[in-house]
matplotlib code that plots the C-alpha trace (Angstrom):
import matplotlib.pyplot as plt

x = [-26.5, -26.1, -24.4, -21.5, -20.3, -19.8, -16.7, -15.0, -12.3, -11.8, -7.9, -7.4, -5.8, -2.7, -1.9, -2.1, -4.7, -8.4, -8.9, -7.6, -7.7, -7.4, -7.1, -4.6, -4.9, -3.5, -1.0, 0.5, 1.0, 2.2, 3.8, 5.9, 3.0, 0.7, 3.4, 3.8, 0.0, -1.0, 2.1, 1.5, 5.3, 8.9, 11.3, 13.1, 9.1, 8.8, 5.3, 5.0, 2.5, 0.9, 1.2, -1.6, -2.7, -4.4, -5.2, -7.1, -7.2, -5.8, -5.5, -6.4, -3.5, -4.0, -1.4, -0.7, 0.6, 2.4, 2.8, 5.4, 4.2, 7.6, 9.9, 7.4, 7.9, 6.0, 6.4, 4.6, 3.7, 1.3, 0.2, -2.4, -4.2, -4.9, -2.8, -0.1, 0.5, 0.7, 2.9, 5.2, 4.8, 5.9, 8.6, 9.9, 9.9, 12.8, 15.0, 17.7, 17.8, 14.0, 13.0, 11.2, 10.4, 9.8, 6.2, 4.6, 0.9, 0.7, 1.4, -0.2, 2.6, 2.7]
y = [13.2, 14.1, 11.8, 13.1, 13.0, 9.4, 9.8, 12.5, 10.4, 8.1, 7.9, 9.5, 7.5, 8.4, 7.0, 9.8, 10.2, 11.8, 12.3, 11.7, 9.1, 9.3, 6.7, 7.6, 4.1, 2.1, 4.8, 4.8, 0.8, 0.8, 3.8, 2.8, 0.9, 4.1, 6.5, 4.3, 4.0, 8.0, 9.7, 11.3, 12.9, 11.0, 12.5, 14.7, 16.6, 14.6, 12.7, 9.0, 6.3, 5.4, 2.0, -0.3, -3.0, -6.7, -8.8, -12.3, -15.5, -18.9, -22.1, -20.2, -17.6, -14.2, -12.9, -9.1, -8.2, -4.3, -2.9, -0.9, 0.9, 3.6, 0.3, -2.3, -4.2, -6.0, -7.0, -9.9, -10.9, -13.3, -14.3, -16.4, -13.2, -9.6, -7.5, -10.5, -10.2, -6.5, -6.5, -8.8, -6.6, -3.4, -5.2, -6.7, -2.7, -1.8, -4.8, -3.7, -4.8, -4.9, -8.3, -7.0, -9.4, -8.3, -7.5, -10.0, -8.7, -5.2, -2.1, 0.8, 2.4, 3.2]
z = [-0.8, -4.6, -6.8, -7.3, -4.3, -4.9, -7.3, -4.0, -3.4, -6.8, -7.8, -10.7, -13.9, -13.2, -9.7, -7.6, -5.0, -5.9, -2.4, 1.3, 3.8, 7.5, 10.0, 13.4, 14.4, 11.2, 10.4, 14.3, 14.0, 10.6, 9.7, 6.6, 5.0, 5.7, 3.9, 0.7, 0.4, 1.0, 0.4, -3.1, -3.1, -2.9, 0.2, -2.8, -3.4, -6.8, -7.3, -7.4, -7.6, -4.4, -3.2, -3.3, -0.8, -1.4, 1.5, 1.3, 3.5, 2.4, 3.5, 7.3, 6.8, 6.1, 3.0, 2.4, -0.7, -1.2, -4.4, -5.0, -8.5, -9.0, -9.0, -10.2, -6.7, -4.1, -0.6, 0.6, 4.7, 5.9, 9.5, 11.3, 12.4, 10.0, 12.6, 12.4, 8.3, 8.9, 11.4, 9.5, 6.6, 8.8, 10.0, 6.6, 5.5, 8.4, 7.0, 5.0, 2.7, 2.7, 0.6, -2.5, -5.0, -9.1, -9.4, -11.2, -12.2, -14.0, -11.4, -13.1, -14.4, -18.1]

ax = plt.figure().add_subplot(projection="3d")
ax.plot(x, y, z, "-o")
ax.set_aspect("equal")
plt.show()
């Protein structure tokens, strides 16, 4: 393997994705979460930010955080199992309104 292949798939600096991702089984349980993280276009063809992901455990729950970089938002979930804090994330998506809170640490966007 040469070197470079290494830096395939890095993002590029600004937001959009460097290269692809594919995984059936994560996208067919969480659809909405899948299309804000690897959809590089908006519904009217414009580009946008990709959302980003950061899961950790604490105090035995696991906590999901989504952030949504075009509006400076994030969606948080949390659960006593990974698939549960997903799932509760999914589900938080299809509520309308969906409970976005004012992102808080720096989202990418200039």
């Amino acid at each position: 393997m040469a070197l470079d292949d290494l830096f395939d798939a890095v993002p590029s600096m600004d937001g959009s994705a460097g290269g692809t991702i594919d995984d059936p089984a994560f996208s067919g349980r969480f659809p909405t979460v899948w299309s804000l993280c690897t959809q590089p276009v908006d519904s009217k063809g414009k580009p946008r930010l990709l959302s980003t992901l950061l899961f950790f455990i604490e105090s035995g729950t696991w906590k999901v955080r989504l952030a949504e970089r075009n509006h400076r938002l994030d969606l948080w979930a949390g659960g006593d199992t990974f698939d549960a804090a997903f799932e509760q994330l999914e589900a938080s998506l299809m509520k309308r309104p969906v409970p976005w809170r004012k992102a808080t640490v720096p989202t990418g966007k200039k």
